[in-house]
C-alpha positions as CSV (number, residue, x, y, z in Angstrom):
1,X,50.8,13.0,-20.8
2,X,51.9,14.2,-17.6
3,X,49.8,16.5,-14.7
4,X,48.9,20.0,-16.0
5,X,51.3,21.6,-13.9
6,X,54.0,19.5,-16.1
7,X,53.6,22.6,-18.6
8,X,55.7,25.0,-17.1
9,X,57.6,27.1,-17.0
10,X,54.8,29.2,-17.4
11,X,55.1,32.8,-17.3
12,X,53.1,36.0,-18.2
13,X,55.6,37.5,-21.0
14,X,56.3,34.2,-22.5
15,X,53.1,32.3,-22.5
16,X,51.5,33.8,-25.4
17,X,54.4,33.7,-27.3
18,X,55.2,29.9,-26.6
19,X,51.4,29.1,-28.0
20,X,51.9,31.7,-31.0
21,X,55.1,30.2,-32.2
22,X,53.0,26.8,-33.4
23,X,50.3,29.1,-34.4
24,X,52.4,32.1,-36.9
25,X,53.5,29.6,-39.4
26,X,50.3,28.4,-40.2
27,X,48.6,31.2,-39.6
28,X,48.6,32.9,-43.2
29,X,49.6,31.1,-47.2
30,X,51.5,34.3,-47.5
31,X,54.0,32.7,-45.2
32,X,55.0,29.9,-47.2
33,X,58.2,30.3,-48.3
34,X,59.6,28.9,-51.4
35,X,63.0,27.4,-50.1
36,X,61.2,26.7,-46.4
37,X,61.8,23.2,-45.5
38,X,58.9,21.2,-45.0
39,X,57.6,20.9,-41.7
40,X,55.3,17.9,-40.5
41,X,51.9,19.6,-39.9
42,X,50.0,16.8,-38.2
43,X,53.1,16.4,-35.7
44,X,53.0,20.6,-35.2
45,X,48.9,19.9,-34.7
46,X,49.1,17.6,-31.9
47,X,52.0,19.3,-30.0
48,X,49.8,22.6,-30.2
49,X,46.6,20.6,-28.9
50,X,48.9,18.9,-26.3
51,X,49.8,22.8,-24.9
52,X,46.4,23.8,-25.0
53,X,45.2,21.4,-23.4
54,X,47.6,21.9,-20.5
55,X,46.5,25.3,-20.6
56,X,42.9,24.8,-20.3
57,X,44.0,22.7,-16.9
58,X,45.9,25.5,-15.8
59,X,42.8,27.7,-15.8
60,X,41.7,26.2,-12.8
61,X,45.0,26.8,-10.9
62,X,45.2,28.3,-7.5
63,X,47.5,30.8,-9.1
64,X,45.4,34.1,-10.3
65,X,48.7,35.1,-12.4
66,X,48.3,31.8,-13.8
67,X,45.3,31.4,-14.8
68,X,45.1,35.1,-16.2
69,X,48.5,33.5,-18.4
70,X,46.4,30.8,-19.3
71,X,43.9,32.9,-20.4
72,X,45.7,34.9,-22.3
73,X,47.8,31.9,-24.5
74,X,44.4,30.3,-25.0
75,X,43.0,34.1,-26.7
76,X,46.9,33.6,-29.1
77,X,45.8,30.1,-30.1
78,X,42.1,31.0,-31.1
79,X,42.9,34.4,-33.0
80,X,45.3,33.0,-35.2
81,X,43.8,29.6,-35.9
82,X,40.9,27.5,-36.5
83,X,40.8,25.0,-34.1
84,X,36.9,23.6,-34.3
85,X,36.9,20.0,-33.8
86,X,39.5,20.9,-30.7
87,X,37.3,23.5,-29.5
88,X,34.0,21.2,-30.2
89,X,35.2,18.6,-28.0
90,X,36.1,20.8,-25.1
91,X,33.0,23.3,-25.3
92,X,31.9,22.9,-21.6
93,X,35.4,22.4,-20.1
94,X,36.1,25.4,-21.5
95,X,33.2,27.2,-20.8
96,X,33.1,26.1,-17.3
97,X,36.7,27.9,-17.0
98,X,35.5,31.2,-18.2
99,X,32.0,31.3,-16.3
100,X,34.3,30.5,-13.1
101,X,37.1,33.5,-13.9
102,X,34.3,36.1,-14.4
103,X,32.6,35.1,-11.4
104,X,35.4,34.8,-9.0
105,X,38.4,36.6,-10.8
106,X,39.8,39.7,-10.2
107,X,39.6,42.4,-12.7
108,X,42.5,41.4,-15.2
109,X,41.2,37.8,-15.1
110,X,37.4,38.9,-15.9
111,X,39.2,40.6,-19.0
112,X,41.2,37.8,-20.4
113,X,38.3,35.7,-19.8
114,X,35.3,37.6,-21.0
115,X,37.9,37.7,-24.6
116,X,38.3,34.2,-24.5
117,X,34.3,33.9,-24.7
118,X,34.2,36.0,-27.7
119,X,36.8,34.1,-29.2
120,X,35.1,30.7,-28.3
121,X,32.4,31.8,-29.8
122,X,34.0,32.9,-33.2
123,X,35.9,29.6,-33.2
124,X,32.1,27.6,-32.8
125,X,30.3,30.0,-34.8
126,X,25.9,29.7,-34.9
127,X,24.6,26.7,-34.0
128,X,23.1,25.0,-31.2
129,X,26.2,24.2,-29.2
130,X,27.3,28.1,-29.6
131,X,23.7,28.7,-28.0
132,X,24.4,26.6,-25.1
133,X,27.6,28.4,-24.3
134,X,25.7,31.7,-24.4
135,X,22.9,30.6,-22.0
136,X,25.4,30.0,-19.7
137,X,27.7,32.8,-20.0
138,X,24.8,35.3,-21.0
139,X,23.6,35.8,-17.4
140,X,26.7,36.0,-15.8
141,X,28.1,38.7,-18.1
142,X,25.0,41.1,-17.4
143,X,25.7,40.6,-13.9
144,X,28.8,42.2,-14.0
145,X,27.9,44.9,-16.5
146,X,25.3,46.1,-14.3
147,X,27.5,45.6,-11.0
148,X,28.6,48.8,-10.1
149,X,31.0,47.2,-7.6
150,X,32.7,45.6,-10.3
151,X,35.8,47.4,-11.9
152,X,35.2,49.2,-15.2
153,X,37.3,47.4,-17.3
154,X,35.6,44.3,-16.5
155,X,32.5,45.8,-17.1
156,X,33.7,46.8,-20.2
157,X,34.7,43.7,-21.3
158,X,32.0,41.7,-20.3
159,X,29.9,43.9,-22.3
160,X,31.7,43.9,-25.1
161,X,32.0,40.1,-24.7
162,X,27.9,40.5,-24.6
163,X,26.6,41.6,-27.7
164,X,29.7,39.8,-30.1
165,X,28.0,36.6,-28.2
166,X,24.7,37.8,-28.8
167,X,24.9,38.4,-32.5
168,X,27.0,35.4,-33.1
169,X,24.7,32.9,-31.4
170,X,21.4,34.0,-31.3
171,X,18.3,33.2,-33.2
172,X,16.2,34.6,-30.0
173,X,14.5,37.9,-30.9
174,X,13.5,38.1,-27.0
175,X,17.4,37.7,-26.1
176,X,18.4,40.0,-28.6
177,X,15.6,42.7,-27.1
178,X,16.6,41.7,-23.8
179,X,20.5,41.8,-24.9
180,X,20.0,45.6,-26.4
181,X,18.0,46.6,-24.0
182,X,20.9,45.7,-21.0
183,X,23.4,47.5,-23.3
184,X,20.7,50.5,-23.7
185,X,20.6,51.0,-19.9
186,X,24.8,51.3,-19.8
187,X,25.1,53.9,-22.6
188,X,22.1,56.4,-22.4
189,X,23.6,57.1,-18.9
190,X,26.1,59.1,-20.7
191,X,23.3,61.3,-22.1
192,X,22.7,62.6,-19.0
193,X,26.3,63.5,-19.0
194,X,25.5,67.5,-18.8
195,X,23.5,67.5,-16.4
196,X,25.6,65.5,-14.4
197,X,26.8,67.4,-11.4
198,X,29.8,65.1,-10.5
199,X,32.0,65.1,-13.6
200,X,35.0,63.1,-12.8
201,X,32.3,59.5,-12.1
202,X,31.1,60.3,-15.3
203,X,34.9,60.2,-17.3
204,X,35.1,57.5,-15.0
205,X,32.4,55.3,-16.7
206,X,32.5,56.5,-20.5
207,X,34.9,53.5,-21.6
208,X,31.9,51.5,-20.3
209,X,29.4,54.0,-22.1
210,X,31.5,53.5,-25.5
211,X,31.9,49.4,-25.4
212,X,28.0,49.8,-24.3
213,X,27.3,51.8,-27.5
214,X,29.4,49.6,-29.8
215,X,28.0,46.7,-28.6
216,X,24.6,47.9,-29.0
217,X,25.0,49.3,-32.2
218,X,26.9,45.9,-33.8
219,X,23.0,44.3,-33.1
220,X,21.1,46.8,-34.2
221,X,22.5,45.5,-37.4
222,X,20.8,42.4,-37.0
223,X,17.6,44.0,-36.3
224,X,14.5,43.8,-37.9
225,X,13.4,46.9,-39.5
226,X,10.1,47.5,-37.3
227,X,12.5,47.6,-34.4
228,X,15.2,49.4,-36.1
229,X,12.8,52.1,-36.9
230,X,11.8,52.3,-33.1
231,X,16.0,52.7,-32.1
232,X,16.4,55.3,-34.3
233,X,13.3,57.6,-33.3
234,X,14.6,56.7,-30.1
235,X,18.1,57.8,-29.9
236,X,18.6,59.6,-32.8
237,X,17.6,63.1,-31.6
238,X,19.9,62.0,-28.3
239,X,23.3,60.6,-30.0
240,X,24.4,64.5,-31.1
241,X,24.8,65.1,-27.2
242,X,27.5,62.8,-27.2
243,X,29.6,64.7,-29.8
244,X,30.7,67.2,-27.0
245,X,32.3,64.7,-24.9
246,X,35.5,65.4,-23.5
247,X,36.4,61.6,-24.7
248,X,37.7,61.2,-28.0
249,X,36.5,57.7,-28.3
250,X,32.9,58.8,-27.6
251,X,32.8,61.5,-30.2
252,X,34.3,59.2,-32.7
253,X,31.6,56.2,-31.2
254,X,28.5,58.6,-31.7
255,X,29.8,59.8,-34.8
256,X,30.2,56.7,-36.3
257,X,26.8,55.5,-34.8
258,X,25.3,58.4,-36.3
259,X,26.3,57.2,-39.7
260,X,24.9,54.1,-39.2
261,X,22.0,54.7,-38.0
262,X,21.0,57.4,-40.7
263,X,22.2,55.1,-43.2
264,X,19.6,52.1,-41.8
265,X,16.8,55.1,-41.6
266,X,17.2,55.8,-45.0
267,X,17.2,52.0,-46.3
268,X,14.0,51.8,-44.6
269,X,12.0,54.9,-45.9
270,X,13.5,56.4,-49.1
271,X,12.3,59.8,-47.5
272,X,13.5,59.7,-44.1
273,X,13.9,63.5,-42.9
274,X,15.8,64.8,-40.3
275,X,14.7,68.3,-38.0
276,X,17.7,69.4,-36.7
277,X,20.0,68.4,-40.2
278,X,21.6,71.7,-40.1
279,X,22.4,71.7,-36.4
280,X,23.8,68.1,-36.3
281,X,25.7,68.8,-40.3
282,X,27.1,72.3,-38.0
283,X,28.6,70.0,-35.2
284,X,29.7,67.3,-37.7
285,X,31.5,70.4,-39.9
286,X,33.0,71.5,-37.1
287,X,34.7,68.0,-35.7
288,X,36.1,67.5,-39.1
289,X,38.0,70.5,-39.3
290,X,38.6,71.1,-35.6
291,X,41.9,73.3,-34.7
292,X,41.9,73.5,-30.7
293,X,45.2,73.8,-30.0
294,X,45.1,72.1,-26.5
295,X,44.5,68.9,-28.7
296,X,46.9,66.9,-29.3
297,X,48.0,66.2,-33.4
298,X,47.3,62.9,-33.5
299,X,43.7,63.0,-31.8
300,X,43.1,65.8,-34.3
301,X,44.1,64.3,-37.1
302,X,42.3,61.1,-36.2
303,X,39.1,62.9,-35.2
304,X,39.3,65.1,-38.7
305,X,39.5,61.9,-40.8
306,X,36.8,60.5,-39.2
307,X,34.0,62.8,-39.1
308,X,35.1,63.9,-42.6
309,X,33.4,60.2,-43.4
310,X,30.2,60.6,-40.8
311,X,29.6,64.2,-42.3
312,X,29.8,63.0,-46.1
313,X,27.2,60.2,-45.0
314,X,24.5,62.2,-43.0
315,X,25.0,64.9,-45.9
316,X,25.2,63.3,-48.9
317,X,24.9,59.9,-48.2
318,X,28.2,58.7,-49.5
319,X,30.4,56.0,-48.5
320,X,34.5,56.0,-49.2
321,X,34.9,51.8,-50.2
322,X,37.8,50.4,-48.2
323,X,39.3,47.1,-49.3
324,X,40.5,44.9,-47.7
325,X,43.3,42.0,-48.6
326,X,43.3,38.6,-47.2
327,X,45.8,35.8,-49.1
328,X,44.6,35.9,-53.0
329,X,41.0,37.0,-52.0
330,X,39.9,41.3,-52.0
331,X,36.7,42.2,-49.7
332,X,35.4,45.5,-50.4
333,X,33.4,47.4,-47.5
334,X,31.1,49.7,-48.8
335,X,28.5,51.0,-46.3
336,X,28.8,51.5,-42.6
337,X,26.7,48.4,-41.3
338,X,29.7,46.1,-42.7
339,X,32.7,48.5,-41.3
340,X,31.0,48.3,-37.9
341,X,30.6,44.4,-38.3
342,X,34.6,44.6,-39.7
343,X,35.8,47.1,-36.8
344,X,34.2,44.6,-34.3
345,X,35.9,41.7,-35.3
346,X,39.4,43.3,-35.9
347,X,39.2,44.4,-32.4
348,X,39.2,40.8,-30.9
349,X,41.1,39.1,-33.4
350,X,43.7,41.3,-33.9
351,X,46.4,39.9,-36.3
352,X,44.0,36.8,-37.0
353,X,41.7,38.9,-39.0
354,X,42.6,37.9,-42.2
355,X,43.3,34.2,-41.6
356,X,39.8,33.7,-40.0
357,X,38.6,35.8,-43.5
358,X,40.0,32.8,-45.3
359,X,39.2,30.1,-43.3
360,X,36.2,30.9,-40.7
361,X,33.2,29.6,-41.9
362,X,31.0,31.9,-39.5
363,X,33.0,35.1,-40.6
364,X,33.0,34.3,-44.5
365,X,28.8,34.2,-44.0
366,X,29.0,37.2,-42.3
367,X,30.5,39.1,-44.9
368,X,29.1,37.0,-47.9
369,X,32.2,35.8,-48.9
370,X,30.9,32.2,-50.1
371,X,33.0,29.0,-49.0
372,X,36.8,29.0,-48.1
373,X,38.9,29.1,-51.3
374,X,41.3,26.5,-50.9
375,X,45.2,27.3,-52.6
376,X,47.5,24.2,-52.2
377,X,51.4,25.0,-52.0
378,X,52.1,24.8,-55.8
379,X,49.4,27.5,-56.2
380,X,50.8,30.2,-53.3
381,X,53.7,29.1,-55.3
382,X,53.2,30.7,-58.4
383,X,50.9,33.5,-56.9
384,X,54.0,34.4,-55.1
385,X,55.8,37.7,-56.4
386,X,59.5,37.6,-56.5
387,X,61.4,40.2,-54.5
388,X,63.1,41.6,-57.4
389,X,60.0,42.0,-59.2
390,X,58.0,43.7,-56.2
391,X,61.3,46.2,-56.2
392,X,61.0,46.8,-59.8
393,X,57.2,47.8,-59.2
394,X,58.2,49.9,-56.1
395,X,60.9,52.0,-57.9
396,X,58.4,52.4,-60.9
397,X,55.6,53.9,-58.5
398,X,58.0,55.9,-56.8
399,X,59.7,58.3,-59.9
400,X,55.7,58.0,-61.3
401,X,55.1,59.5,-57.7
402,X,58.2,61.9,-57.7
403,X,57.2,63.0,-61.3
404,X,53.3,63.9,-60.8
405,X,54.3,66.3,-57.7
406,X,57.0,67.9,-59.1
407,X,54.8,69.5,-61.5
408,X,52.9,70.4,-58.7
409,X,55.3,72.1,-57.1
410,X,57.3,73.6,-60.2
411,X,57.4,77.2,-59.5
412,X,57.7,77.8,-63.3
413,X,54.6,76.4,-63.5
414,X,51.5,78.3,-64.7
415,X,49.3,79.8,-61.7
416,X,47.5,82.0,-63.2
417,X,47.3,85.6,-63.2
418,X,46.8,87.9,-60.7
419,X,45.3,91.3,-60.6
C-alpha cells in the first residue's frame, strides 16, 4: 500500500460517503435484490479495510479538518457494519487516536471522537480488551466533563461517550459508582436551576444537564436494587423540578426518567408509595395536554405524545408495546428500562440500528434476543414480497381504511338524540 496521505482526495462532505458506499450494500438482507448481479464480497471486504485503514493514519494528520473527516468516516464504517476481527486487531491504534483528539482537539474533533469511542466499544462489546479501552479513555472523558473551560458540546459528548462505555464494559461496581456519581454531579446542577440568579449560564449548560441525565439514567439500569433503591429516594422528590424547564428536551428527559424510575421502585417493593402523587400526576396532566400558544406545533405535539406515556406509567403503571422490525426478526419493547437501553443505542448508531440487531453479538444479549439468525440468499429470496403483491396489500388497507371512517363521518349516521 502506499503512505496514508495516498487516500485522498479527502474531504469533509464526501468522506463519509466514500466509506458508506462499501458499507450500504451490506449493511441490511433487505437489500438483496433478486436480479442484483453478484458482487465479490471478500474483494469489497479488503478494499473497505484498505480505506480504513488509511483513515485510521489520517487521524494523526496535522490537519484538524482532517482528522475531524477521519473521524467522522471511521463513525460511517462502524454504525453500519460489524467489523470485529478489524477492529480487534487495531484496538490500541485506535484508541490511542481517540484519547489524543479529546485531549488536544478542538471542540468538533472532541465530538467526532468521543462517538467513535462509543462506537468502538459497541463494535468490541464486554470483555477484557473493551475494559482496557475504557481505563484508558475513562479518565480522560471525566476530565473534560468536569472542565468548565471546555466547550459544551464536547462536554456533552464526552459524557454521553461515558456512561454507553461504562455500561458496555464494565464489571466494576466501584467504576460504575464512581461513573454515576461523575454524571450525578453534572445533572443535579440543573436542580438548582430556580434559584439560579443568572439564567442565560444555566440554558447554556442544560444540553450538558440532559446527556448527564440520560447517561446516568441508561446505568441505573444496570444497578443493583440496594443501590437503585438509594437513587430513587434520592432524586425522586427532585426530578419533578425539572418538568418546568424552559428546554423541551429536559422536560421530556425528566419525564421519561420519571417513568423509569417509578417503574424500577415498584419492581422492587410491590407497595412503593409516592407523597406528592397528585402533585407530580397534576404537572404530568398538564404537559400532556399543554395549549401555550407561544409553543411551537411540533414541540407540542411531541411533548403531548410523550407525557401522555410517562403519565399512564406513574398512574397506572402501563406500558404502550412498541415493535420493532429488523430483517425477518420482530423485538417487542415493553417497559421503559428496555426503551431507554433502545433510545441510547439508536442515538449513536443511527441507520445501523437494525443491522447491529441482527448481527451484534453484544446488542442481541442486551436485548435477549439469543444468537444471530443466519438467512442465506435463497432464503431473503423467498421471504422477499413482490412489488405487485405489497401493492395489492396497500390498496386493500387503504379502501378498508377509507370505508371504516366514512361511517364515521356519515352525517346520516345515527348520533343520538338531543334534548
Amino acid at each position: 500500500g502506499g503512505q496514508p496521505r495516498n487516500v485522498q482526495p479527502f474531504s469533509d462532505e464526501d468522506a463519509s460517503i466514500e466509506t458508506m458506499s462499501h458499507c450500504s450494500g451490506f449493511s441490511d438482507p433487505a437489500s438483496f435484490t433478486e436480479d442484483g448481479p453478484e458482487v465479490d464480497e471478500e474483494a469489497t471486504q479488503e478494499d473497505l479495510e484498505y480505506k480504513l485503514k488509511g483513515f485510521i493514519d489520517l487521524t494523526l494528520d496535522k490537519s484538524a479538518k482532517t482528522r475531524q473527516a477521519a473521524l467522522e468516516s471511521l463513525k460511517s464504517a462502524f454504525s453500519s457494519k460489524i467489523l470485529y476481527e478489524f477492529v480487534m486487531e487495531r484496538r490500541m491504534t485506535l484508541t490511542d487516536s481517540i484519547e489524543r483528539c479529546i485531549k488536544k482537539g478542538k471542540s468538533d474533533e472532541q465530538c467526532a471522537a468521543a462517538g467513535l469511542a462509543c462506537l468502538l466499544c459497541v463494535q468490541m462489546g464486554s470483555g477484557i480488551e473493551s475494559e482496557e479501552i475504557f481505563k484508558t479513555l475513562g479518565p480522560v472523558l471525566k476530565k473534560i466533563i468536569c472542565d468548565g473551560t471546555a466547550s459544551i458540546q464536547a462536554r456533552q459528548a464526552c459524557a454521553t461517550c461515558l456512561g454507553i462505555c461504562c455500561f458496555i464494559v464494565t464489571d466494576d461496581i466501584t467504576e460504575l459508582y464512581s461513573t454515576m456519581e461523575c454524571l450525578e454531579n453534572i445533572f443535579t446542577k440543573a436542580y438548582q436551576r430556580d434559584r439560579d440568579t443568572n439564567g442565560v449560564s444555566s440554558t447554556h449548560n442544560t444540553v450538558l444537564h440532559i446527556s448527564a441525565l440520560l447517561a446516568w439514567t441508561l446505568l441505573l439500569t444496570i444497578c443493583p436494587m440496594n443501590e437503585v433503591k438509594k437513587k430513587i429516594e434520592m432524586h425522586l422528590h427532585k426530578l419533578p423540578s425539572l418538568l418546568s424547564c424552559d428546554d423541551l428536551n429536559m422536560r421530556i428527559a425528566a419525564g421519561e426518567t420519571l417513568a423509569l424510575l417509578f417503574e424500577l421502585a415498584r419492581e422492587t417493593d410491590a407497595d412503593f408509595f409516592y407523597e406528592d402523587m397528585d402533585l407530580l400526576t397534576e404537572k404530568l396532566r398538564a404537559l400532556a395536554t399543554d395549549g401555550n400558544k407561544h409553543r411551537a406545533k411540533v414541540d407540542k405535539r411531541k411533548q403531548r405524545s410523550v407525557f401522555r406515556d410517562v403519565l399512564r406509567a406513574v398512574e397506572e403503571r402501563d406500558f404502550p408495546t412498541e415493535m420493532v422490525k429488523f430483517g425477518p426478526e420482530r423485538m417487542y419493547i415493553d417497559c421503559w428500562v428496555k426503551k431507554q437501553t433502545y433510545d441510547t443505542f439508536k442515538e449513536i448508531l443511527g441507520s445501523g440500528m437494525q443491522y447491529h440487531l441482527q448481527s451484534n453479538d453484544f446488542l442481541r444479549n442486551v436485548f435477549e434476543l439469543g444468537p444471530p439468525v443466519m438467512l442465506d440468499a435463497a432464503t431473503l429470496k423467498t421471504m422477499k414480497i413482490s412489488r405487485f403483491e405489497r401493492h395489492l396489500y396497500n390498496s386493500a388497507a387503504f379502501k378498508a381504511r377509507t370505508k371504516a371512517r366514512s361511517k364515521c363521518r356519515d352525517k346520516r349516521a345515527d348520533v343520538g338524540e338531543f334534548f
